[in-house]
C-alpha positions in Angstrom: -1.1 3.1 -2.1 1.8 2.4 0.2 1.1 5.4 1.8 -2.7 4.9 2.3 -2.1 1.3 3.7 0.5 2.8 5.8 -1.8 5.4 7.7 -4.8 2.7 8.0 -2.8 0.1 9.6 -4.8 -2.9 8.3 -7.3 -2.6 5.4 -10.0 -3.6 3.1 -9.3 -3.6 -0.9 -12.3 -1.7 -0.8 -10.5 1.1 1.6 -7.4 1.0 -0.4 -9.2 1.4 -3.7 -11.1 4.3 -2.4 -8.7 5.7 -0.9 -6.2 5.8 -3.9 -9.0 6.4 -5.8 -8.2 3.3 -7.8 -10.4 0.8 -10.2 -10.8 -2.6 -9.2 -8.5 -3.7 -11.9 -6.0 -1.5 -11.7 -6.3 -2.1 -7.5 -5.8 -5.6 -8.0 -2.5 -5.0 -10.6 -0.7 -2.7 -7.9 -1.6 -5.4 -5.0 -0.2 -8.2 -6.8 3.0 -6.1 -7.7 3.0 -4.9 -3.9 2.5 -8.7 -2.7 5.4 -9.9 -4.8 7.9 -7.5 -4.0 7.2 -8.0 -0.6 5.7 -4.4 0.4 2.7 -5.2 1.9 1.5 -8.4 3.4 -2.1 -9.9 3.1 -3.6 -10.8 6.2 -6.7 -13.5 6.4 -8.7 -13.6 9.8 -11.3 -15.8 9.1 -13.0 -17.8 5.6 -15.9 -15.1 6.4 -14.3 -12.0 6.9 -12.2 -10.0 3.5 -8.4 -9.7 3.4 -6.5 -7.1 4.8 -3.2 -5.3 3.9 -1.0 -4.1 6.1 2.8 -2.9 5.1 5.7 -4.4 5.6 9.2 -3.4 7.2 10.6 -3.2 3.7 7.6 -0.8 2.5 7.9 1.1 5.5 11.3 1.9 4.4 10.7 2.1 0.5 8.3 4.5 1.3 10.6 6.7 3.8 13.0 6.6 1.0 10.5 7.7 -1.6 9.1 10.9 0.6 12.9 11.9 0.9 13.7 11.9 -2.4 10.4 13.9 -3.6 11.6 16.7 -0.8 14.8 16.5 -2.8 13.8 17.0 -5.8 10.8 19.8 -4.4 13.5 21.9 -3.0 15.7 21.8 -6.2 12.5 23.2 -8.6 
C-alpha cells in the first residue's frame, strides 16, 4: 500500500484498494494501522469531496528501508 500511495501522490481509498487489490475491510484495517503509526497522512479538501492519502516523511523512509532489505535478502537466495 505504501508503495501504491507513494507513486499516486494523493489518493482515493477507492485507488488504494484497487490498486492493492485489497477489500474494503481489510483497506480500512491497514489505513488505520498506517494512520496511527504515522505512515501516511489523511488529507480532507472539502465536506463534499472523499479523503485522500498521501505518505509521510517517515513512510517514505520505512519504505526505502523495506525495498533495501528485500534486495538483500533477493541477492542472498
Amino acid at each position: 500500500m505504501l508503495g501504491i500511495i507513494n507513486k499516486g501522490g494523493n489518493l482515493t481509498r477507492t485507488k488504494i484498494m484497487y490498486g492493492a487489490y485489497l477489500s474494503y475491510k481489510q483497506l480500512n484495517e491497514y489505513l488505520t494501522f498506517l494512520l496511527e503509526n504515522d505512515l501516511i497522512s489523511r488529507q480532507q479538501k472539502t465536506n463534499h469531496s472523499a479523503a485522500s492519502f498521501r505518505i509521510t516523511e517517515k513512510g517514505t523512509y520505512f519504505l526505502r528501508i523495506h525495498n533495501q532489505m528485500n534486495e538483500m535478502i533477493s541477492i542472498i537466495s
